[in-house]
VEXZA-538416 format. One line per field, with one value per atom (N, C-alpha, C, O): residue number from 0; residue in one letter; atom name; z, y negated, x. Coordinates in nm, 2 decimals. Layout:
rolo = NUM | ...
dodo = a | ...
torlum = CA | ...
w = Z | ...
v = Y | ...
u = X | ...
end
This chain:
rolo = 0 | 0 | 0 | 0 | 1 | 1 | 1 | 1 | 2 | 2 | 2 | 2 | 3 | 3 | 3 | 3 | 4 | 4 | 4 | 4 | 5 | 5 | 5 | 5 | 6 | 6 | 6 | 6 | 7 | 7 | 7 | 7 | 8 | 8 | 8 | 8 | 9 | 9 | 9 | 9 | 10 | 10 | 10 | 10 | 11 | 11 | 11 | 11 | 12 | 12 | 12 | 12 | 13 | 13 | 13 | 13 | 14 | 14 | 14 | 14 | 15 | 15 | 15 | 15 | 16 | 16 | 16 | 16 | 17 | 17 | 17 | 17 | 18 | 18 | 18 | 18 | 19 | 19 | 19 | 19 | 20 | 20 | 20 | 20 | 21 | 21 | 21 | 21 | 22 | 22 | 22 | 22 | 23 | 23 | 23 | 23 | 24 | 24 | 24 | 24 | 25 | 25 | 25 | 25 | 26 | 26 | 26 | 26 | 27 | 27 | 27 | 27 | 28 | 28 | 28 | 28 | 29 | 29 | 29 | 29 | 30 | 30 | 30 | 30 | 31 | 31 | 31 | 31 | 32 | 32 | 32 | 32 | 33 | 33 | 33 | 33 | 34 | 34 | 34 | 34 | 35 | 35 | 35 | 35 | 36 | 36 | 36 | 36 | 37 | 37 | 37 | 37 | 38 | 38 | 38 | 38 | 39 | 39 | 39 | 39 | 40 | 40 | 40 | 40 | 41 | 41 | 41 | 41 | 42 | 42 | 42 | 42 | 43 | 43 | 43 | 43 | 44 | 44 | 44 | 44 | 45 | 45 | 45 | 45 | 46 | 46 | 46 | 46 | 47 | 47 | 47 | 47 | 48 | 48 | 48 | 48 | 49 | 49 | 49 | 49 | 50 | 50 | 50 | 50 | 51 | 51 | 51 | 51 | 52 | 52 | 52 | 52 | 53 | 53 | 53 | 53 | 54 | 54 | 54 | 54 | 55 | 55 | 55 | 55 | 56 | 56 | 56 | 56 | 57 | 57 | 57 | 57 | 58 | 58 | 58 | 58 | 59 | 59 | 59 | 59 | 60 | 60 | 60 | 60 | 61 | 61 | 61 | 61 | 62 | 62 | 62 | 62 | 63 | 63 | 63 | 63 | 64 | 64 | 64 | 64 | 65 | 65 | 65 | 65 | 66 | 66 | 66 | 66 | 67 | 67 | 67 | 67 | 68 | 68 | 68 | 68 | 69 | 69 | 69 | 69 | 70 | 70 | 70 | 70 | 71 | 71 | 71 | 71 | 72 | 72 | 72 | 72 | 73 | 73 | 73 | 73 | 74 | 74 | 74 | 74 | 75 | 75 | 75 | 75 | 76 | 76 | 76 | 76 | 77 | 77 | 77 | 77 | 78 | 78 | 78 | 78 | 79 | 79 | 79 | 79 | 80 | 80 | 80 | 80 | 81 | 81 | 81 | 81 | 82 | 82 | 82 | 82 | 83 | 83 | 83 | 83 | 84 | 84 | 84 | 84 | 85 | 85 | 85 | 85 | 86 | 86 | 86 | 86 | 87 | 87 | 87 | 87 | 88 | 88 | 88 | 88 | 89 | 89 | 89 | 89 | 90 | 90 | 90 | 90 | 91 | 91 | 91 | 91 | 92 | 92 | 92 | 92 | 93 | 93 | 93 | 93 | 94 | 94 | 94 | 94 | 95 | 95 | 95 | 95 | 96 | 96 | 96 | 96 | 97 | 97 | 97 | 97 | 98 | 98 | 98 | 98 | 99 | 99 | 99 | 99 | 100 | 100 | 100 | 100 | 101 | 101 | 101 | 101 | 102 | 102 | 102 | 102 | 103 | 103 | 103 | 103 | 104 | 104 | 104 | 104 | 105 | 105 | 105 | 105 | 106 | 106 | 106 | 106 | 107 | 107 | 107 | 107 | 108 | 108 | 108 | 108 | 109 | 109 | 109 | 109 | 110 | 110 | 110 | 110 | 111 | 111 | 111 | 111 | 112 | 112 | 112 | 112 | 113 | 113 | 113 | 113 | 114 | 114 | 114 | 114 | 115 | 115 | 115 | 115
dodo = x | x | x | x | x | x | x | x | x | x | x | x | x | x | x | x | x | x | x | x | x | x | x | x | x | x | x | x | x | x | x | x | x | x | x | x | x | x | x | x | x | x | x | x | x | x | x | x | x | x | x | x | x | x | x | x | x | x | x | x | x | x | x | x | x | x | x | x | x | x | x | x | x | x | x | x | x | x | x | x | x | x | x | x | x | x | x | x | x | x | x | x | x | x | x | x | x | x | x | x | x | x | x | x | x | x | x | x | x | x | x | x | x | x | x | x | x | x | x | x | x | x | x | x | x | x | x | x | x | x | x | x | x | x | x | x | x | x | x | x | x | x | x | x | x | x | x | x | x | x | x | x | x | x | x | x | x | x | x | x | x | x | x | x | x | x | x | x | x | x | x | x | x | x | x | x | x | x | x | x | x | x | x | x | x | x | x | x | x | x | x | x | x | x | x | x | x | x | x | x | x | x | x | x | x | x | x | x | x | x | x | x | x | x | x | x | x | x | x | x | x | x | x | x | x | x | x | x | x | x | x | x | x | x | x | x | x | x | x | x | x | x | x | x | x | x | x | x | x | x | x | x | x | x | x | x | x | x | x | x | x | x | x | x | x | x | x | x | x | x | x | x | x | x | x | x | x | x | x | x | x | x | x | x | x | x | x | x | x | x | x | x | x | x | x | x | x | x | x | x | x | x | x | x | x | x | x | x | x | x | x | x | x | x | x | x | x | x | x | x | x | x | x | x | x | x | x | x | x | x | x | x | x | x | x | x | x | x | x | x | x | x | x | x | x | x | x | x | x | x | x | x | x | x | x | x | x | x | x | x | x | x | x | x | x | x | x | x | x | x | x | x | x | x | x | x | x | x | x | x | x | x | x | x | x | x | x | x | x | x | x | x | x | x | x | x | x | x | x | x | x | x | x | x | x | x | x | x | x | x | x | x | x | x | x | x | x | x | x | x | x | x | x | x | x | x | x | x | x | x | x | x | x | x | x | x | x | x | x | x | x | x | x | x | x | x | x | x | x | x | x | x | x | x | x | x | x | x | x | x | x | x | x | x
torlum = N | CA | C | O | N | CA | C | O | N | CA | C | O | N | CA | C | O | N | CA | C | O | N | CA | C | O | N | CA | C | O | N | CA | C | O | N | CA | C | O | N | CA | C | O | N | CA | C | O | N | CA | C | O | N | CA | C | O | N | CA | C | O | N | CA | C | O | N | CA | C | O | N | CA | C | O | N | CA | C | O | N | CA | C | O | N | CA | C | O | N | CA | C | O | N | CA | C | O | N | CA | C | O | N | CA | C | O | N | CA | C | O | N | CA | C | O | N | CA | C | O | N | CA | C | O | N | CA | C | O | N | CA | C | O | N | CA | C | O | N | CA | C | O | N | CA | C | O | N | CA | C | O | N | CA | C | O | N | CA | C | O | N | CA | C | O | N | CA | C | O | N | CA | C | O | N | CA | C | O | N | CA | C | O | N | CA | C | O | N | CA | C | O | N | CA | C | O | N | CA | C | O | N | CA | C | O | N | CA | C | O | N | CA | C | O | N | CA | C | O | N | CA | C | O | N | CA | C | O | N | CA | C | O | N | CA | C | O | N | CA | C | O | N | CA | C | O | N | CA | C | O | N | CA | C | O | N | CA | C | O | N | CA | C | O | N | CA | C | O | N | CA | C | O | N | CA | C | O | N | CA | C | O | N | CA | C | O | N | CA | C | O | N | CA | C | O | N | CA | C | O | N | CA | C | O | N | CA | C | O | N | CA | C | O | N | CA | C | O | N | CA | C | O | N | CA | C | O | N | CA | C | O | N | CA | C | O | N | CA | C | O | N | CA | C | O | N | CA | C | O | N | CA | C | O | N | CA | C | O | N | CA | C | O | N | CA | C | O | N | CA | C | O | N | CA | C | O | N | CA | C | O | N | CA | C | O | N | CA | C | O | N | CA | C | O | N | CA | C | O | N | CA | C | O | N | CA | C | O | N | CA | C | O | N | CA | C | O | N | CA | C | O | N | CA | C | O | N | CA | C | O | N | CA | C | O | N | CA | C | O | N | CA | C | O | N | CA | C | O | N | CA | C | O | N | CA | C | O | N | CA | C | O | N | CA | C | O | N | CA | C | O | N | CA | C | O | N | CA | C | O | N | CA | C | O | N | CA | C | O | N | CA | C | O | N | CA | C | O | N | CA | C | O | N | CA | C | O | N | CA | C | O | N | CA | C | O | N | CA | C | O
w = 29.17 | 29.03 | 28.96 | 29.01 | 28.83 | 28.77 | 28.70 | 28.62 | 28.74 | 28.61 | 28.50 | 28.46 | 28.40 | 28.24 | 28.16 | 28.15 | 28.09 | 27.99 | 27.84 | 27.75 | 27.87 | 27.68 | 27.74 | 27.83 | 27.71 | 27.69 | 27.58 | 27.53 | 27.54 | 27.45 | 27.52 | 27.62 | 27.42 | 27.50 | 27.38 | 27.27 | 27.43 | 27.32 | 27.39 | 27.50 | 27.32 | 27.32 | 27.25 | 27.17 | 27.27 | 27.30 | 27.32 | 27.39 | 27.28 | 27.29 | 27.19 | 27.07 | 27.22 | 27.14 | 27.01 | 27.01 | 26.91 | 26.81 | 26.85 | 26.79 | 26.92 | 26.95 | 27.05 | 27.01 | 27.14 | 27.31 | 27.28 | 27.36 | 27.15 | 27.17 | 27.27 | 27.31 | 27.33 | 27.42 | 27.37 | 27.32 | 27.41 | 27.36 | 27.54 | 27.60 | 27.57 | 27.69 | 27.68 | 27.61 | 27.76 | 27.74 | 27.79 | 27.90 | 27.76 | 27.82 | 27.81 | 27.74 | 27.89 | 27.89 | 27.81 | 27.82 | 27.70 | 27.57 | 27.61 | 27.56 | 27.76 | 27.76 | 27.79 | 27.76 | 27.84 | 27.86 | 27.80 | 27.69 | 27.85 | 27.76 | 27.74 | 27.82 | 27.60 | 27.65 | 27.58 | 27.50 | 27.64 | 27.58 | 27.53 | 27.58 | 27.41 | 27.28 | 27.25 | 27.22 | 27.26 | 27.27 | 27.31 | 27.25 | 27.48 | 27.55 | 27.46 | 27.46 | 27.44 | 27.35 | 27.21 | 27.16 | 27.18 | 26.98 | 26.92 | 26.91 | 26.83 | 26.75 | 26.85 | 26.95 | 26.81 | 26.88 | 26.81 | 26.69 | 26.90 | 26.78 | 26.93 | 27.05 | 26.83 | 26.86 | 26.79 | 26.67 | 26.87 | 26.84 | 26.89 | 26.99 | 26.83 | 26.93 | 26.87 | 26.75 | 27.00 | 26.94 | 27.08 | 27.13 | 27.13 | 27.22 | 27.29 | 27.21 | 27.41 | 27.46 | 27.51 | 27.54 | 27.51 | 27.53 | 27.63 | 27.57 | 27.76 | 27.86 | 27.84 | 27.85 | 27.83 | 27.83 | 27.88 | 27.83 | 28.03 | 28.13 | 28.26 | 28.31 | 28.33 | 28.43 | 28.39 | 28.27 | 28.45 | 28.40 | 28.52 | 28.63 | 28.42 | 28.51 | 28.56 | 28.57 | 28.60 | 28.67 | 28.52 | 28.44 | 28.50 | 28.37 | 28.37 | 28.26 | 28.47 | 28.49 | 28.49 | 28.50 | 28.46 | 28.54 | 28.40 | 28.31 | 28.37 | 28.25 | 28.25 | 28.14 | 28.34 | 28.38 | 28.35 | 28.43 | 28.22 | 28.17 | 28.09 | 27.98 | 28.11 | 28.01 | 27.91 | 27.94 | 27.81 | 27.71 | 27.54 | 27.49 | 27.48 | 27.33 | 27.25 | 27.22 | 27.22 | 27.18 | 27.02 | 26.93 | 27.00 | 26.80 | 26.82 | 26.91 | 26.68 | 26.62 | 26.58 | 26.47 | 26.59 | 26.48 | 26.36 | 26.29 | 26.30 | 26.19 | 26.11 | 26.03 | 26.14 | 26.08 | 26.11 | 26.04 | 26.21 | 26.20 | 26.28 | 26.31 | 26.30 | 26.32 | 26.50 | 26.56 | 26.57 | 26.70 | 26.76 | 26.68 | 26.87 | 26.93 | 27.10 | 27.19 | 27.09 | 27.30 | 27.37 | 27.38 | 27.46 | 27.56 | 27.69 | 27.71 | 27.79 | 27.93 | 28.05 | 28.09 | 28.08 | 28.20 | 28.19 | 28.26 | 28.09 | 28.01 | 27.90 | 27.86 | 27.87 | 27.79 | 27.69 | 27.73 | 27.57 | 27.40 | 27.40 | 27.42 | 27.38 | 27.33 | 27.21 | 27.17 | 27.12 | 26.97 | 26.97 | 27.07 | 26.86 | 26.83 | 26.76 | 26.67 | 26.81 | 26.76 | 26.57 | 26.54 | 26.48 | 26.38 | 26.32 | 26.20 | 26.34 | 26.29 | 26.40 | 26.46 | 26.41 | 26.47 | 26.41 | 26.46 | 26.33 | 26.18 | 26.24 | 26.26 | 26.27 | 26.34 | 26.44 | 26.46 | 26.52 | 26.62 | 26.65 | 26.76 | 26.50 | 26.50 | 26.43 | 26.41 | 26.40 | 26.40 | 26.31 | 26.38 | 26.19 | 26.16 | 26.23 | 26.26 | 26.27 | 26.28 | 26.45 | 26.47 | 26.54 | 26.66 | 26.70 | 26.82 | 26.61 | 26.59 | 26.60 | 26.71 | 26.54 | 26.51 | 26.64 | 26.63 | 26.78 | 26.89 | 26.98 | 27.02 | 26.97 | 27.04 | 27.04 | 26.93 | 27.08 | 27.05 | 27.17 | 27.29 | 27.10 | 27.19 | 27.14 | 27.03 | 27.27 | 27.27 | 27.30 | 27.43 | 27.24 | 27.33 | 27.40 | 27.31 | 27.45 | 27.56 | 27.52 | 27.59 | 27.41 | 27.42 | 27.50 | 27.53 | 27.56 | 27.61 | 27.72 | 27.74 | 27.80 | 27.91 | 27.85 | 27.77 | 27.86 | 27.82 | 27.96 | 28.07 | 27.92 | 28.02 | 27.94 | 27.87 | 28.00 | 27.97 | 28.08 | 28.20 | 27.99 | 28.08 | 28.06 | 27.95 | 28.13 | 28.19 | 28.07 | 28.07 | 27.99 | 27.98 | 28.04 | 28.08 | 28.09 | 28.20 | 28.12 | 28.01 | 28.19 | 28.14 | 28.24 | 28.35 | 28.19 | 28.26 | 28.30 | 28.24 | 28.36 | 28.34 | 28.39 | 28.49 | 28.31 | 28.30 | 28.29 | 28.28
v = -22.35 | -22.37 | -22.38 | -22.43 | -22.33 | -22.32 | -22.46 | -22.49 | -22.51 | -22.61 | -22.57 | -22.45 | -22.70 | -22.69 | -22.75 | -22.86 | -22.73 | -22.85 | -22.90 | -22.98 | -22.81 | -22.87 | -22.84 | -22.75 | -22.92 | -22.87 | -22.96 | -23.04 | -22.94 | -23.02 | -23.08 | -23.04 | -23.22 | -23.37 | -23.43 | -23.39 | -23.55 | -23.65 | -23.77 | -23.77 | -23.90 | -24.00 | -24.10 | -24.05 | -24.20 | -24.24 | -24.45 | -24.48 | -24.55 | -24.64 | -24.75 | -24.72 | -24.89 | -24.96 | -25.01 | -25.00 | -25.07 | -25.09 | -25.28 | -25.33 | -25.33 | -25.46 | -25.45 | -25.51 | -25.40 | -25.38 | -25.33 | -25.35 | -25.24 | -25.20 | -25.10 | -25.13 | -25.00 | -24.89 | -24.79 | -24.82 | -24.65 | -24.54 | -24.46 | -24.46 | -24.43 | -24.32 | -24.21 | -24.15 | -24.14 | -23.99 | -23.95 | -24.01 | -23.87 | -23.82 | -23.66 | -23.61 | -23.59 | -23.42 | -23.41 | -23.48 | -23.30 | -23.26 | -23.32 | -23.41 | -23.21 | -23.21 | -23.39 | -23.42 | -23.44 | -23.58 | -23.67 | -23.70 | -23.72 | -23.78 | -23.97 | -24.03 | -24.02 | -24.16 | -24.24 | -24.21 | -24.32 | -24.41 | -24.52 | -24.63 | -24.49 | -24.56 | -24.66 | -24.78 | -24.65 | -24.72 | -24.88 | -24.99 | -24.84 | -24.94 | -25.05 | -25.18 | -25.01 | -25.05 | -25.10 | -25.13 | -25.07 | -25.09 | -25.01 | -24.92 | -25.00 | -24.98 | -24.88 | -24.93 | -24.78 | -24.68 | -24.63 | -24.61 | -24.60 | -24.45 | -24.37 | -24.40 | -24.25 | -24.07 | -24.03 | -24.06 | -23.94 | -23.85 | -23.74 | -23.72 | -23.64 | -23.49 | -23.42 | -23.41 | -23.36 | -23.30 | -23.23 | -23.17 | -23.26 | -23.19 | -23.26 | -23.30 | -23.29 | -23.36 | -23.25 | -23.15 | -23.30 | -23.21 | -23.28 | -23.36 | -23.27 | -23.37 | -23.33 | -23.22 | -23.46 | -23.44 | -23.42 | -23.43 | -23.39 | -23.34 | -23.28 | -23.22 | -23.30 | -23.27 | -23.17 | -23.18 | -23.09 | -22.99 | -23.09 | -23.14 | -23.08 | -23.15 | -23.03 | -22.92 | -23.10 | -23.00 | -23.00 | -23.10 | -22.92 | -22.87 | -22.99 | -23.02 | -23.06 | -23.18 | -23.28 | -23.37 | -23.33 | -23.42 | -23.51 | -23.44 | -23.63 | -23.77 | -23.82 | -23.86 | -23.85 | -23.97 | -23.90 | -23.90 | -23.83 | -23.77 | -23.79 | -23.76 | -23.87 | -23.86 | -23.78 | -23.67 | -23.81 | -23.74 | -23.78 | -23.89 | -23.65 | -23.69 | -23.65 | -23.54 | -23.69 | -23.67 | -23.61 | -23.68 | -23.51 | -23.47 | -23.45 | -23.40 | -23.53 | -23.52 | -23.44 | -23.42 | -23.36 | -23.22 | -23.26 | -23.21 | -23.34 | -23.39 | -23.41 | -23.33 | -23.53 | -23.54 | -23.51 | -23.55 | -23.46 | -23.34 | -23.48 | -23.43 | -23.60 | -23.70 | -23.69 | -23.61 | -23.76 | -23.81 | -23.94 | -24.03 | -23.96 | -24.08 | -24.12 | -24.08 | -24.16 | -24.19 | -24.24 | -24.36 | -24.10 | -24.18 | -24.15 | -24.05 | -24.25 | -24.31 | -24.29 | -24.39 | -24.24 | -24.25 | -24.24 | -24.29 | -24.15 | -24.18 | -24.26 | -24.25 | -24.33 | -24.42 | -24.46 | -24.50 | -24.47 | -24.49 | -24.64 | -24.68 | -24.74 | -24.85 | -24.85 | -24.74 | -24.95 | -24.97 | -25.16 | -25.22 | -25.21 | -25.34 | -25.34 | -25.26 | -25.42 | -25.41 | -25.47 | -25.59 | -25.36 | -25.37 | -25.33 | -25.34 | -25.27 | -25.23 | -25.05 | -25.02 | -24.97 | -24.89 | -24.75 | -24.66 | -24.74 | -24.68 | -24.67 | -24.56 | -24.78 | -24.78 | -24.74 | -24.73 | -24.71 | -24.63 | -24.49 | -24.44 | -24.42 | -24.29 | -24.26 | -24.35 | -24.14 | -24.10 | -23.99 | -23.89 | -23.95 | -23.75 | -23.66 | -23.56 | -23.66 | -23.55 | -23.61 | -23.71 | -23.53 | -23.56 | -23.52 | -23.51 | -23.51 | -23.50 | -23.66 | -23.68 | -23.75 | -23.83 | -23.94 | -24.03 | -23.93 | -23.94 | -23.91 | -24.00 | -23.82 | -23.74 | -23.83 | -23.87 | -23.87 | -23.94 | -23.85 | -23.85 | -23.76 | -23.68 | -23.73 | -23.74 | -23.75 | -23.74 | -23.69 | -23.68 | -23.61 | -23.54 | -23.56 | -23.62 | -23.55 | -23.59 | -23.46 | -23.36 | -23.45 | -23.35 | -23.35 | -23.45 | -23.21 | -23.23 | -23.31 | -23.39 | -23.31 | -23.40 | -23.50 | -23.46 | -23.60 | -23.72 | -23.76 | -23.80 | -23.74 | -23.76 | -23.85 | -23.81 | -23.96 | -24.02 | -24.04 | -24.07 | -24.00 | -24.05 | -24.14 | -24.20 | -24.15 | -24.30 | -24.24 | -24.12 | -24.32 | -24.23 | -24.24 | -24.35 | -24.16 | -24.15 | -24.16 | -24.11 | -24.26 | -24.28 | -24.18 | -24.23 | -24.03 | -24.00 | -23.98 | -23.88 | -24.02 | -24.03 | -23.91 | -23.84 | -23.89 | -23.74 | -23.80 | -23.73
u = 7.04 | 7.02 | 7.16 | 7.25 | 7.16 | 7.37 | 7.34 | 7.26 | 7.43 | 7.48 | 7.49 | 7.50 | 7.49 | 7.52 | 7.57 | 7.52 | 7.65 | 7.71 | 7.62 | 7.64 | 7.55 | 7.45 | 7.33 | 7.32 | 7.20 | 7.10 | 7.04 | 7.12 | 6.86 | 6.81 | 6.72 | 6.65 | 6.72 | 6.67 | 6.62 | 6.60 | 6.59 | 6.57 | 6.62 | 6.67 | 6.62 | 6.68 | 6.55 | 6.48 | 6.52 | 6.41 | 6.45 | 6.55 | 6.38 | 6.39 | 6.33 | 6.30 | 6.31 | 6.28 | 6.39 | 6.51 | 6.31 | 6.40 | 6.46 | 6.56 | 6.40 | 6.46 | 6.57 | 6.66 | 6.59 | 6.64 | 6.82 | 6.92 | 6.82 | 6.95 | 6.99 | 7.11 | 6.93 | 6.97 | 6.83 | 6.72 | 6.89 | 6.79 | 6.82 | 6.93 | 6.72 | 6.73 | 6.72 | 6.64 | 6.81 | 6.82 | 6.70 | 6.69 | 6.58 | 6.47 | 6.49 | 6.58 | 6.42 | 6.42 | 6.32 | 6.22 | 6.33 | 6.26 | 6.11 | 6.04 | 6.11 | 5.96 | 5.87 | 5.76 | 5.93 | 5.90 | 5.84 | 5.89 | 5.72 | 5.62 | 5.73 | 5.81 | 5.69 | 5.75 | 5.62 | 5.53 | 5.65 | 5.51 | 5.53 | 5.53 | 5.54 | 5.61 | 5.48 | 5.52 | 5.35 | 5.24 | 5.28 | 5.26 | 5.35 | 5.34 | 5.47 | 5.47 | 5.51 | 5.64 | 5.70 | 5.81 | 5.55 | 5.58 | 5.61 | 5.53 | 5.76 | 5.79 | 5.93 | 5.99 | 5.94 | 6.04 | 6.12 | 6.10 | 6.26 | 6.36 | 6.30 | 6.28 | 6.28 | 6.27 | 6.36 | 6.36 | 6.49 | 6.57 | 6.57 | 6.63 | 6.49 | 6.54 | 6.65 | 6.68 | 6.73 | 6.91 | 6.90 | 6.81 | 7.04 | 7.09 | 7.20 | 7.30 | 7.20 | 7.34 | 7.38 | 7.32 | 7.54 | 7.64 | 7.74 | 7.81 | 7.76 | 7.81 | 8.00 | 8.04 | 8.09 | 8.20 | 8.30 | 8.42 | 8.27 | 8.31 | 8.30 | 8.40 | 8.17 | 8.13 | 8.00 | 7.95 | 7.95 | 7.86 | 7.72 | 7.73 | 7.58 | 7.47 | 7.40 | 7.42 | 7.30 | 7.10 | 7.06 | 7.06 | 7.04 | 6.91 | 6.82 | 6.78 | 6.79 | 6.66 | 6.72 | 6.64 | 6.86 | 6.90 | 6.88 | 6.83 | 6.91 | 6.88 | 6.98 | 7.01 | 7.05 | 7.19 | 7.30 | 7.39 | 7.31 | 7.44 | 7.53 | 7.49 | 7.69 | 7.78 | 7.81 | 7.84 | 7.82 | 7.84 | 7.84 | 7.86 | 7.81 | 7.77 | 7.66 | 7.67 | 7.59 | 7.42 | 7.43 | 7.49 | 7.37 | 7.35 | 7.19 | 7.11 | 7.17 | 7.04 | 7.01 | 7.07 | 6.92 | 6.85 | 6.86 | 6.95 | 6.79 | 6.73 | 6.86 | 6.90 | 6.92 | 7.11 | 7.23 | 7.33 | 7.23 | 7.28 | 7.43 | 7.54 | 7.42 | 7.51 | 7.53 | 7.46 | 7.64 | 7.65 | 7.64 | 7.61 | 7.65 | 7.62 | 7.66 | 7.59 | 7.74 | 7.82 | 7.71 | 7.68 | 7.65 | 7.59 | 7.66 | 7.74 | 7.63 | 7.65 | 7.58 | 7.53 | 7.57 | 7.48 | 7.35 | 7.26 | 7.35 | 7.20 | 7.13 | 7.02 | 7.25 | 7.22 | 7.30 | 7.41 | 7.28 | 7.32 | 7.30 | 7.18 | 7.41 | 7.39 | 7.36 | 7.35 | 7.34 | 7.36 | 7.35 | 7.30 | 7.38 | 7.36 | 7.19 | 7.18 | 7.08 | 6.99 | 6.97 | 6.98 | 6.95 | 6.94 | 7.02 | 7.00 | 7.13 | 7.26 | 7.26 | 7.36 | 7.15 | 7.20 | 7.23 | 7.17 | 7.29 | 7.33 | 7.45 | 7.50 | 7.52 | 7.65 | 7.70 | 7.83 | 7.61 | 7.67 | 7.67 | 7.70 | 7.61 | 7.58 | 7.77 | 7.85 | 7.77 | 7.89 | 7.89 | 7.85 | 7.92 | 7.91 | 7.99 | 7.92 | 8.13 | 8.16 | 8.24 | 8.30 | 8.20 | 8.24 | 8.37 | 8.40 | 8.44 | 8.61 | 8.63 | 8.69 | 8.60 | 8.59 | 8.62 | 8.70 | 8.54 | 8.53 | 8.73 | 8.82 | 8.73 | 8.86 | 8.97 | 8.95 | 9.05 | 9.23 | 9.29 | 9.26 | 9.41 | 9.42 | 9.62 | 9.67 | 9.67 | 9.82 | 9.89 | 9.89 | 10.04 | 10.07 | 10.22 | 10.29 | 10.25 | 10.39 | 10.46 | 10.44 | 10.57 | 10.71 | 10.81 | 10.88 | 10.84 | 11.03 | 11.05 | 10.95 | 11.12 | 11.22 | 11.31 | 11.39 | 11.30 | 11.37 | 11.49 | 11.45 | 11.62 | 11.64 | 11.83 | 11.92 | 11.79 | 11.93 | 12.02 | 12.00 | 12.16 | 12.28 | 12.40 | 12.42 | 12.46 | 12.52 | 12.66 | 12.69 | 12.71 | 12.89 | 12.95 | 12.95 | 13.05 | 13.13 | 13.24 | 13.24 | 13.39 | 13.45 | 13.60 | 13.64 | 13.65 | 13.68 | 13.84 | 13.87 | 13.94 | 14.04 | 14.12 | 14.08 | 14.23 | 14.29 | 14.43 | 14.52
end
């Protein structure tokens, strides 16, 4: 089976608990058992290693269809602070990146004191 670096998912969890799980589109969740739920359907997009089309335990960064916003998940899993999870969405996934860059050879020398 080929690996992949994006597919579409949902994200899934209670509103008290503070974590949402990555689920496969097709995956029933049973929000019943659980109250009050976030449903996000988007697409994760993993940020470095390519997964199984099946697989749920993936690093990366999650976008919402609906707002089009991001969100760092882990291992499968999106933290947020419960009640405040507004905050852990993101608009532009630029936003995420700190990228540095290292110029040139630095190279110092000693003064030589040279007699003539």
């Amino acid at each position: 089976m080929k690996y992949t670096y994006q597919k579409t998912a949902k994200l899934v969890g209670n509103i008290e608990q503070g974590m949402l799980w990555l689920l496969n589109r097709e995956d029933d969740w049973i929000h019943d058992q659980y109250g009050e739920s976030y449903i996000y359907y988007g697409c994760i997009h993993a940020s470095k290693e390519p997964f199984h089309p099946l697989s749920t335990s993936i690093t990366g960064y999650f976008q919402d269809h609906d707002s089009k916003k991001w969100i760092k998940v882990k291992g499968g899993v999106a933290e947020f602070t419960p009640g405040e999870i507004e905050k852990s969405w993101f608009g532009q996934i630029e936003e995420q990146f700190h990228v540095n860059f290292k110029t040139g050879i630095y190279k110092y020398y000693k003064k030589a004191n040279i007699l003539i």
